[in-house]
Short mmCIF file of the C-alpha atoms (twelve columns), coordinates in Angstrom:
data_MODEL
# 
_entry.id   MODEL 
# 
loop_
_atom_site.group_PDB 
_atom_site.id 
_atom_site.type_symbol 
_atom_site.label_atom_id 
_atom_site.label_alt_id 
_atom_site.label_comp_id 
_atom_site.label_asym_id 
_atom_site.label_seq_id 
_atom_site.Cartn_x 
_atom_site.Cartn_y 
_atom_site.Cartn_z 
_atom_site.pdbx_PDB_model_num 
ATOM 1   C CA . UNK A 1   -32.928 40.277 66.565  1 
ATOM 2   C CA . UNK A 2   -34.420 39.134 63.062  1 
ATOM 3   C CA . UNK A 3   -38.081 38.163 63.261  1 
ATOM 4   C CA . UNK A 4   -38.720 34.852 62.153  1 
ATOM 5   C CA . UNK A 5   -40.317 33.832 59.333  1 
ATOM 6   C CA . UNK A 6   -44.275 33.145 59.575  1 
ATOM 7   C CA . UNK A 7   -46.074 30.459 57.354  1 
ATOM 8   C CA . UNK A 8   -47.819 33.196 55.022  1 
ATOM 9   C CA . UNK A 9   -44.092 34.694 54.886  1 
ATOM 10  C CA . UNK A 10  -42.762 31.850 53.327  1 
ATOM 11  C CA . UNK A 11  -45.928 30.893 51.109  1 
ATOM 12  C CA . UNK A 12  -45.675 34.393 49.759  1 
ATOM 13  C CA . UNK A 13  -42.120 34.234 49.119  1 
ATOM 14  C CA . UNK A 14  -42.683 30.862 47.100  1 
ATOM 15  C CA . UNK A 15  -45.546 32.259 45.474  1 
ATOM 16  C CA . UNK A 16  -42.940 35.587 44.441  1 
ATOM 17  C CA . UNK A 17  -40.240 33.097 43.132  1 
ATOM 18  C CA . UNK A 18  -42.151 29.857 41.545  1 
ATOM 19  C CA . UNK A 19  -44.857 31.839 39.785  1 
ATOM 20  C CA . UNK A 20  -44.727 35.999 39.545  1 
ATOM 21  C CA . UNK A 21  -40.854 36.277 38.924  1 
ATOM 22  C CA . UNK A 22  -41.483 33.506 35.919  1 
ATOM 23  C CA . UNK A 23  -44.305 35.443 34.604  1 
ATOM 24  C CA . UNK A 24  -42.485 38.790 34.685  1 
ATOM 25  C CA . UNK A 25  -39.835 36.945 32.479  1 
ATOM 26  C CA . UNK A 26  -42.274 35.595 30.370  1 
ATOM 27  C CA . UNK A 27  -43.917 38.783 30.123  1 
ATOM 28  C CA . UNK A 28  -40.266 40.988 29.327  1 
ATOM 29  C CA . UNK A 29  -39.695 38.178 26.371  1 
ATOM 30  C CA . UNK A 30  -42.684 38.590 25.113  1 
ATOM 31  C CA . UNK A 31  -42.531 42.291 24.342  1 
ATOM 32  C CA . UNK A 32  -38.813 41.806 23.750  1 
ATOM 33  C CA . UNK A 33  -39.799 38.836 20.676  1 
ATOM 34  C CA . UNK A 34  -42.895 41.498 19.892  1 
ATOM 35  C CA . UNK A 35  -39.964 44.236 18.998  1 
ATOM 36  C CA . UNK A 36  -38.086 42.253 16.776  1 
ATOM 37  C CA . UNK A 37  -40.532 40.932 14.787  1 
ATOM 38  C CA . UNK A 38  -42.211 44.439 13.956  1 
ATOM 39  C CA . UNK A 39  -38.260 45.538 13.452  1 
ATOM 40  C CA . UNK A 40  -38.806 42.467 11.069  1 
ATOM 41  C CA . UNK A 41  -41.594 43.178 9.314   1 
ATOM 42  C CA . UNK A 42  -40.511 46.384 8.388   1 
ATOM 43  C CA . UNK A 43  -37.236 45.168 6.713   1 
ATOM 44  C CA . UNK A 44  -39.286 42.812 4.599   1 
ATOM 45  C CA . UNK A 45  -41.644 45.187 3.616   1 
ATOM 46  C CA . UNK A 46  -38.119 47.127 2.467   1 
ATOM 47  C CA . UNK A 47  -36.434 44.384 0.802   1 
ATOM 48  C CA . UNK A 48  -40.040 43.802 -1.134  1 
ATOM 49  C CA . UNK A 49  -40.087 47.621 -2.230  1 
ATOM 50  C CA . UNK A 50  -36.203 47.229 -3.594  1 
ATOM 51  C CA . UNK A 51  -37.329 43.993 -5.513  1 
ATOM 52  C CA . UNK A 52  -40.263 45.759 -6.862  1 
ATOM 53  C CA . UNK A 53  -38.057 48.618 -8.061  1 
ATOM 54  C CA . UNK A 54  -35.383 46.076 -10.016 1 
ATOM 55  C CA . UNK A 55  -38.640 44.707 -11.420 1 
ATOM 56  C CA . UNK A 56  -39.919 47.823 -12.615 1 
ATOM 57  C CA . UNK A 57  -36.611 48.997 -14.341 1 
ATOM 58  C CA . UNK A 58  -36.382 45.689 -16.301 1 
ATOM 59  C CA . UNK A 59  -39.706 45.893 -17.214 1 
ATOM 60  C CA . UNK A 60  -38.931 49.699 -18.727 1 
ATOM 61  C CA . UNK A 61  -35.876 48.451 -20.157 1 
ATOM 62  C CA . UNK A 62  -37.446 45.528 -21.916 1 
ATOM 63  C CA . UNK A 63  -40.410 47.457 -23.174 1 
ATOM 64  C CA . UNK A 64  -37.978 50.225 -24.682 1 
ATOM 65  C CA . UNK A 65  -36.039 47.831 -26.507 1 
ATOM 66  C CA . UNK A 66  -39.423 46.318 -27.474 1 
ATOM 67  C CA . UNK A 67  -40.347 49.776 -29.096 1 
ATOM 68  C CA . UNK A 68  -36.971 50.121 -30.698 1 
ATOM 69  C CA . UNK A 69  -36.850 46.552 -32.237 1 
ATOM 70  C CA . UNK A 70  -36.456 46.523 -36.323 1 
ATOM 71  C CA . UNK A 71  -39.744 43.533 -36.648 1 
ATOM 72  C CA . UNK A 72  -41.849 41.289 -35.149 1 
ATOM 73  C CA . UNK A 73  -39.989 38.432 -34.358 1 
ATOM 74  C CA . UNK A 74  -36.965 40.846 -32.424 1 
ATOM 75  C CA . UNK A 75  -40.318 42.303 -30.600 1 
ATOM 76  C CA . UNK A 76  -40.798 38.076 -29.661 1 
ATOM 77  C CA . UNK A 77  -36.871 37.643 -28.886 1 
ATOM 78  C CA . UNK A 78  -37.001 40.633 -26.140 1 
ATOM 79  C CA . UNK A 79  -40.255 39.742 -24.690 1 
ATOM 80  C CA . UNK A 80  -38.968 35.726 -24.300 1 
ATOM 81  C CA . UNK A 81  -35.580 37.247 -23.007 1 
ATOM 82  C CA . UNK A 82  -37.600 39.060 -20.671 1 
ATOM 83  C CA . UNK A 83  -39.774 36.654 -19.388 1 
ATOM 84  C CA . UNK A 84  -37.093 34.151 -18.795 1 
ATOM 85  C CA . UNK A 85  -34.853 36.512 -16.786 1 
ATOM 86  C CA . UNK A 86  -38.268 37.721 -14.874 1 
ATOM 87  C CA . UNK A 87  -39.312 34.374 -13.614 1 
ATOM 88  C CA . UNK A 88  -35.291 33.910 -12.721 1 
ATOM 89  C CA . UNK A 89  -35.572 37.110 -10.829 1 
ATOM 90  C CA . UNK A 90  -38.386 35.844 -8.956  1 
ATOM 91  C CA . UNK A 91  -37.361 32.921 -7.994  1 
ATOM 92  C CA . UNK A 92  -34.162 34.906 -6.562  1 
ATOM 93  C CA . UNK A 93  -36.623 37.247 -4.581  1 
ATOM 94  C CA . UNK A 94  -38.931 34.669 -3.590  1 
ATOM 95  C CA . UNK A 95  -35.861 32.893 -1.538  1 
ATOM 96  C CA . UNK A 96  -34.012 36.440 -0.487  1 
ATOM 97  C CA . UNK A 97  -37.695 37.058 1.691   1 
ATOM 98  C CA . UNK A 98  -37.956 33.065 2.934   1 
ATOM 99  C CA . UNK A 99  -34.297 33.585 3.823   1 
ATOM 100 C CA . UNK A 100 -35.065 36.863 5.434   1 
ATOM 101 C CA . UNK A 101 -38.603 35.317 6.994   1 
ATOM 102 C CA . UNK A 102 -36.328 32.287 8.499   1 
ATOM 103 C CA . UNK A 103 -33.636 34.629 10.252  1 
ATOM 104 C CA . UNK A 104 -36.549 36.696 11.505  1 
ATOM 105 C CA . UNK A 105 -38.272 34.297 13.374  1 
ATOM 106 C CA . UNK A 106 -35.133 32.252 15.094  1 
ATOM 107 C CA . UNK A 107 -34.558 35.875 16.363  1 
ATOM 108 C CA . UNK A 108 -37.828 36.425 17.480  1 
ATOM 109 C CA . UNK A 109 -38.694 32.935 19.135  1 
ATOM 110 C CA . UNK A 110 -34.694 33.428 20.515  1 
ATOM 111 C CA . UNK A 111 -35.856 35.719 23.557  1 
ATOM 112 C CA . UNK A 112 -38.925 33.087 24.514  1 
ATOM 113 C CA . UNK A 113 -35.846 30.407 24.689  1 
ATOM 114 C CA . UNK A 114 -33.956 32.632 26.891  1 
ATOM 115 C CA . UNK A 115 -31.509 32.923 24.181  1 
ATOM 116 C CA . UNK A 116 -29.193 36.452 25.119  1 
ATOM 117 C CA . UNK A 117 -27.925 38.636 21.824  1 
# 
């Protein structure tokens, strides 16, 4: 024969279900939002090292054909050439990490909305 349920039965079990199971959950999303956004963090700090590295070979290449131009005003040509791609470049890089910053944080805030991957 089952034993019946006392009072302080049942006010534990509510307590167990209304308020520790939630903040278990709340807890496991947490650390599960906390992964992905140092996963995150590391990719930017990746995609930011690539851009750097396209930035520094441009820069070589423009300065090179800086050194090899015939006068002055070829010297003006590659430097305006250069300066006008650069700020094109950055602009390109600038959006690639927002992009990348966006996507990041709908997957981190998607385990705190009990979103499933």
């Amino acid at each position: 024969m089952a034993k019946a349920k006392t009072t302080t039965d049942k006010v534990k079990d509510t307590i167990e279900e209304a308020i520790v199971e939630p903040v278990k959950k709340a807890g496991e999303a947490m650390r599960a939002s906390g992964a992905k956004l140092a996963r995150s963090g590391s990719d930017v700090g990746m995609k930011m090292l690539e851009q750097a590295e396209v930035n520094t070979r441009e820069a070589f290449a423009a300065m090179r054909a800086a050194a090899a131009a015939k006068d002055l005003s070829e010297v003006m040509k590659i430097q305006g050439e250069f300066l006008r791609e650069q700020g094109s470049r950055s602009m390109g890089h600038a959006r690639e990490i927002g992009e990348l910053i966006m996507q990041f944080g709908r997957e981190a805030v998607a385990p705190l909305k009990g979103d499933k991957d």
